[in-house]
PLY file of the C-alpha trace (Angstrom):
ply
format ascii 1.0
element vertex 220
property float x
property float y
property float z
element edge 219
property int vertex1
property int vertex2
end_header
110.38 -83.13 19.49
108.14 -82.79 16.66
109.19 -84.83 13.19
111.55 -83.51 10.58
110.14 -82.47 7.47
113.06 -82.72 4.97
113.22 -81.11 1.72
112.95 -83.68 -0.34
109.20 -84.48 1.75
106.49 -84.35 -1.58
104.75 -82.12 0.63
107.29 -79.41 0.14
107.41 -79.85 -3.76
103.68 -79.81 -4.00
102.91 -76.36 -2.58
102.15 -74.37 -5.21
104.27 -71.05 -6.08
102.37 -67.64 -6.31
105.26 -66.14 -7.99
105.15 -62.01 -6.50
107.99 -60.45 -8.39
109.65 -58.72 -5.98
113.39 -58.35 -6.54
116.57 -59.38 -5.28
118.66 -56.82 -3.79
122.21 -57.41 -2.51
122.79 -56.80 1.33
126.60 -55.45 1.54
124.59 -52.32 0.69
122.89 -52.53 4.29
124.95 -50.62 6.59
123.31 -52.52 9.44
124.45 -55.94 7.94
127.91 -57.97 8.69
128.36 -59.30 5.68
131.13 -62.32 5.29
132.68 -63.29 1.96
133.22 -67.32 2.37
130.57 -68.21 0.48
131.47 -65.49 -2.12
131.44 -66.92 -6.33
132.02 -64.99 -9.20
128.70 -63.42 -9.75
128.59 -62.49 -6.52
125.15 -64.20 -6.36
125.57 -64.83 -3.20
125.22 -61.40 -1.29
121.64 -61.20 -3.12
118.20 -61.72 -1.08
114.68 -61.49 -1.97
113.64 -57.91 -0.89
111.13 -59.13 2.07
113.59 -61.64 3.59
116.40 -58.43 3.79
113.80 -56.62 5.68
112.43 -59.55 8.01
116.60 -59.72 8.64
116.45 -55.93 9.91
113.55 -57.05 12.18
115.80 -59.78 13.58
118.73 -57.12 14.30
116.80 -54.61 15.86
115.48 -57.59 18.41
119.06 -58.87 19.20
120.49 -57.62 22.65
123.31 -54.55 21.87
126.47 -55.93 21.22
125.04 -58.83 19.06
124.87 -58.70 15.64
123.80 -60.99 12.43
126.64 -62.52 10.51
125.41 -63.33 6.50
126.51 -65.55 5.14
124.74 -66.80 1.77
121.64 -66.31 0.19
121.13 -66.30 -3.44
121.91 -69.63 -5.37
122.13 -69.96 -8.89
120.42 -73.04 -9.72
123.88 -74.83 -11.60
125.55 -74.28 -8.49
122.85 -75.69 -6.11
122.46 -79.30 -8.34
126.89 -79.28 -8.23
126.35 -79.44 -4.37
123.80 -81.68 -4.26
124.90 -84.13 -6.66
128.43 -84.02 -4.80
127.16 -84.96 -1.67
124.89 -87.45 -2.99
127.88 -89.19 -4.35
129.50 -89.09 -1.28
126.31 -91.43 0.39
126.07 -93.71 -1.90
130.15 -94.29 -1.69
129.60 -94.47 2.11
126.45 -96.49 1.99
126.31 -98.77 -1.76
123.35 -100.35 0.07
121.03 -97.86 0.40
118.39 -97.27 -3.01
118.47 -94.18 -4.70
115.16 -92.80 -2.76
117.59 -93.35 0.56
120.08 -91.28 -0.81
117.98 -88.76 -2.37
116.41 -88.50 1.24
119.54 -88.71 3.32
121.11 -85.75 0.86
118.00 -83.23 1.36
118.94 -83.55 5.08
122.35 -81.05 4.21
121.62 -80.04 0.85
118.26 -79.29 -0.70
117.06 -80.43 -4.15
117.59 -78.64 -6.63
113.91 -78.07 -8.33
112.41 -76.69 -5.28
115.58 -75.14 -3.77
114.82 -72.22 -1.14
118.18 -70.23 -1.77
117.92 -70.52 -6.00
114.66 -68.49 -5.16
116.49 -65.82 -3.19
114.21 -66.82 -0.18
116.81 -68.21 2.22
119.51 -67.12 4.08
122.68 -68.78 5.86
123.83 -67.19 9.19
125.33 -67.10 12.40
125.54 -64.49 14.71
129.04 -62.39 15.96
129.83 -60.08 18.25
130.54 -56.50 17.60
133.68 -56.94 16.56
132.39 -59.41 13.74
134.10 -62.50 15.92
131.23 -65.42 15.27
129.67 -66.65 18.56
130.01 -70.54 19.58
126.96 -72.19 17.72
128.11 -75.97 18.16
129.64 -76.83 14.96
131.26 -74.52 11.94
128.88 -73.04 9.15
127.78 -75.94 6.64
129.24 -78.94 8.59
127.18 -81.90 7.61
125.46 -84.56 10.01
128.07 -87.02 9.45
131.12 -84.83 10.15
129.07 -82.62 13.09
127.54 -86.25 14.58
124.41 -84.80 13.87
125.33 -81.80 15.96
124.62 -79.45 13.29
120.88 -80.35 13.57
118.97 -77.34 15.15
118.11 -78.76 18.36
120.97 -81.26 18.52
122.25 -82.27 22.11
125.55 -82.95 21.57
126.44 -79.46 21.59
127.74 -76.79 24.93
125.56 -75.28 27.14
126.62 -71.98 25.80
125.78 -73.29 21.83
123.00 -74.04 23.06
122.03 -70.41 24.37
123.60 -68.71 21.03
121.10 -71.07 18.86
118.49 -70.35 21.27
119.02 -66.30 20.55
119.41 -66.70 17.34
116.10 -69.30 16.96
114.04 -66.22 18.59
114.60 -63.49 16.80
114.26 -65.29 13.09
111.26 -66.53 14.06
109.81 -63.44 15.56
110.68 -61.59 12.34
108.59 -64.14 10.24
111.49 -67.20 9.05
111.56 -71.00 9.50
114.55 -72.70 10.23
115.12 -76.19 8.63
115.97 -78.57 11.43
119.08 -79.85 10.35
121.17 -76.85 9.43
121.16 -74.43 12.71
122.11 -71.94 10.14
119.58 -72.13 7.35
116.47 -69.86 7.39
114.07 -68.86 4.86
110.71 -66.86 4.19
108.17 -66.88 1.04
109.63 -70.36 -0.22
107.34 -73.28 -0.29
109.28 -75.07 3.11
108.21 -71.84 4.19
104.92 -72.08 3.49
104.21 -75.80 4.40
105.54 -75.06 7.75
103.62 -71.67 8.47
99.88 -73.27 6.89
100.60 -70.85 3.65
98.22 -72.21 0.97
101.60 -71.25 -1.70
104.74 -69.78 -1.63
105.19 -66.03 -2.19
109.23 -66.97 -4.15
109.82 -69.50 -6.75
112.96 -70.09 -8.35
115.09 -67.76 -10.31
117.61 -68.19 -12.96
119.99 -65.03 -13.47
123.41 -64.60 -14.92
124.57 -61.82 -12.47
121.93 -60.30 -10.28
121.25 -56.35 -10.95
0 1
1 2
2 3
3 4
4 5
5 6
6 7
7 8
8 9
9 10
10 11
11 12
12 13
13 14
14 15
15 16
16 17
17 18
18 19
19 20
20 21
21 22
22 23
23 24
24 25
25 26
26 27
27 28
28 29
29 30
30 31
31 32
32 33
33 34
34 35
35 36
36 37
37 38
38 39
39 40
40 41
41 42
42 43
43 44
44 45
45 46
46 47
47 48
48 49
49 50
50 51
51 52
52 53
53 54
54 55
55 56
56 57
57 58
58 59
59 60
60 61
61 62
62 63
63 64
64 65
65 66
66 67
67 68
68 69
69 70
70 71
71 72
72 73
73 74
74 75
75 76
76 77
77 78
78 79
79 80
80 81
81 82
82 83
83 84
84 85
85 86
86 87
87 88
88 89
89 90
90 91
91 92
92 93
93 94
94 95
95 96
96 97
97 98
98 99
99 100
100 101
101 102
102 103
103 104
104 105
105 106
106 107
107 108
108 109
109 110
110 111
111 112
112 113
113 114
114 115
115 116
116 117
117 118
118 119
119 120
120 121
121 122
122 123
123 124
124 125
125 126
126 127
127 128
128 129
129 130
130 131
131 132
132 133
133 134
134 135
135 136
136 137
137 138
138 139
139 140
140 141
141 142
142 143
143 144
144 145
145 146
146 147
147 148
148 149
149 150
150 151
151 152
152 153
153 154
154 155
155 156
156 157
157 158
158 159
159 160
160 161
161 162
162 163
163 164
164 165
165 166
166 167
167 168
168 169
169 170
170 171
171 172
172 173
173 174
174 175
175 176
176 177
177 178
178 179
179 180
180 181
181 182
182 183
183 184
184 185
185 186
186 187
187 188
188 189
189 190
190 191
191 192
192 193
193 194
194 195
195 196
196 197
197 198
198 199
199 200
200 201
201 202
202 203
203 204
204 205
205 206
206 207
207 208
208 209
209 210
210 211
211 212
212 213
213 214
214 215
215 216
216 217
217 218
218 219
């Protein structure tokens, strides 16, 4: 298995962001799209996506067998919200483990949560899903949405073992067609794929990313 590149890797931070302009648009008005409202906030950021990833998503739909469909979950951000979540779970290492340094932490935290300054979901590049069936009942993936490598045993890692045979063949589905239709996955959160942000770009050879972060009140 080829080496993790976390978030907080400089690599990631130092691609440089070629900025395209191309708007958010929110998915519940797909008619193609299960849409789920547990990530929902009061802006409703969170049904928004960079125009391109929406449309890589309809790629990935059209190549999943009938009967199968994409579950969204989150995409947009807003960048307050992403440094609340990191910071949390940050505090939650360093309660766990007061002898790591703060680059440990900083490290270990980027595994669930990424930092905030180069964040792929505050630039409406990445997406959270699962997949469902065509009644909207979620498939067995291994672990719940956003459980964390401590609580999952690492099973929420991408290509974990510790998960069934049957996990295994829903994240293997699911792995296919979001790569097909142009995303990366990060390898610890099965769930979490992105396109045009700069993980995106370190992993695909992109000499920048096409999405850089955006700060908005209530997306329009």
């Amino acid at each position: 298995m080829n080496e993790i590149v976390l978030m907080s890797d400089p690599k990631v931070a130092a691609v440089p962001v070629a900025e395209c302009g191309e708007r958010l648009v929110d998915v519940r008005r797909s008619d193609w799209l299960l849409v789920d409202s547990r990530q929902q906030d009061p802006a409703d950021a969170f049904a928004y996506l960079r125009e391109g990833v929406l449309e890589r998503l309809r790629e990935a739909q059209i190549l999943l067998p009938q009967g199968v469909r994409l579950l969204f979950v989150e995409g947009y951000r807003q960048a307050s919200l992403q440094r609340a979540y990191f910071e949390e779970y940050a505090g939650q290492l360093r309660a766990a483990r007061p002898d790591w340094s703060a680059e440990e932490v900083h490290s270990a935290a980027s595994r669930y949560v990424s930092p905030p300054d180069i964040a792929p979901h505050s630039a409406g590049a990445a997406v959270d899903l699962t997949l469902a069936d065509a009644e909207g009942r979620e498939l067995d993936l291994g672990t719940r949405m956003n459980a964390d490598p401590e609580e999952s045993k690492g099973a929420c890692y991408t290509h974990a073992a510790n998960i069934s045979e049957e996990a295994c063949v829903n994240r293997k589905l699911l792995d296919s067609v979001l790569s097909a239709a142009g995303l990366v996955n990060y390898p610890t959160e099965w769930w979490h794929w992105s396109f045009g942000d700069r993980y995106w770009a370190l992993l695909t050879g992109g000499t920048a990313a096409l999405y850089g972060p955006m700060e908005i009140g209530s997306p329009a």
